[in-house]
C-alpha positions in Angstrom: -16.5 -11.0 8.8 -14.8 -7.7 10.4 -12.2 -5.6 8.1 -10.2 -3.3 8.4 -8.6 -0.6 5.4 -6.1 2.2 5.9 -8.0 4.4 3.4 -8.2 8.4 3.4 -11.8 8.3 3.5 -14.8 6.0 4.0 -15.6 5.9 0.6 -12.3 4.5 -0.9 -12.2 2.0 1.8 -15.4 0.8 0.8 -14.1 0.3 -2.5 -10.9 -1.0 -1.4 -12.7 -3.4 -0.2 -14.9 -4.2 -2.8 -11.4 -4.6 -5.0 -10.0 -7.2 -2.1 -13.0 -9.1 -2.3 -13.4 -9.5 -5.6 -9.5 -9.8 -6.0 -9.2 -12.8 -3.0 -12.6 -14.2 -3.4 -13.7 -13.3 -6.8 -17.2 -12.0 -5.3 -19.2 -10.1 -7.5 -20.3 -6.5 -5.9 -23.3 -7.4 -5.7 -22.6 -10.5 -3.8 -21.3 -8.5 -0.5 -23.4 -6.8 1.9 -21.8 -4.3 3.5 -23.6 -3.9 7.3 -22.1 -1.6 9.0 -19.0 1.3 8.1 -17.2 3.2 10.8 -13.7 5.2 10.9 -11.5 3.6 13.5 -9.9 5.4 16.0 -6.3 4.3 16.6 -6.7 2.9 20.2 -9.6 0.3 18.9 -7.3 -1.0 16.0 -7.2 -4.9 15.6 -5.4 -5.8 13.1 -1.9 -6.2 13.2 -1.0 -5.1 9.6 -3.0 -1.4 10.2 -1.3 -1.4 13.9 2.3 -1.4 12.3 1.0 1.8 10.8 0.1 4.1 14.1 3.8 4.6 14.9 4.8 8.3 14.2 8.3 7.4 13.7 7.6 5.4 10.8 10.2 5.4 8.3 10.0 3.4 4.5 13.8 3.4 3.6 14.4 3.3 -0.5 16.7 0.4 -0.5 16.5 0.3 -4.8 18.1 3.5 -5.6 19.6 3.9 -9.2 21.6 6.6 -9.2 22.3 9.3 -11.8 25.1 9.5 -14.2 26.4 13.4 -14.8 25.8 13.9 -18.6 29.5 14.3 -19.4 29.2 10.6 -18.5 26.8 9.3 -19.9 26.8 7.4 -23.1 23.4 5.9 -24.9 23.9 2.3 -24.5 25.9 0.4 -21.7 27.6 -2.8 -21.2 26.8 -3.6 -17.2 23.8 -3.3 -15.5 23.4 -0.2 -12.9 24.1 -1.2 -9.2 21.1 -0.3 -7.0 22.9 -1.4 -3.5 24.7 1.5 -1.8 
């Protein structure tokens, strides 16, 4: 089985993929053997889900944002919900 992890280093990778295994597959650690580890460099990429990352115009909009009431406004409790769409 070949997988690849966007980690910082080789060592959380390795245990991010200990936590997928055992999260997707419920395998024990000491039920995976781990053959081979090696950083990737971006050109050699396979998978589609770590290719989406390699883009360095990559943006992550905040489409959820609650925004804040001055504190002339404010009052402790409220009768409507925030609106998080602008």
């Amino acid at each position: 089985m070949y997988k690849e992890y966007r980690e910082l280093s080789l060592n959380a990778a390795v245990q991010a993929m200990y936590n997928d295994l055992a999260g997707r597959n419920r395998a024990p650690p000491r039920g995976i053997q781990i053959i081979r580890t090696a950083e990737v460099k971006p050109e050699s990429v396979k998978r589609p889900n770590i290719q989406m990352f390699l883009n360095k115009d990559i943006k992550f909009p905040l489409p959820h944002r609650v925004m804040r009431v001055e504190k002339k406004y404010k009052t402790t409790f409220k009768a409507q919900r925030p609106n998080t769409y602008f």
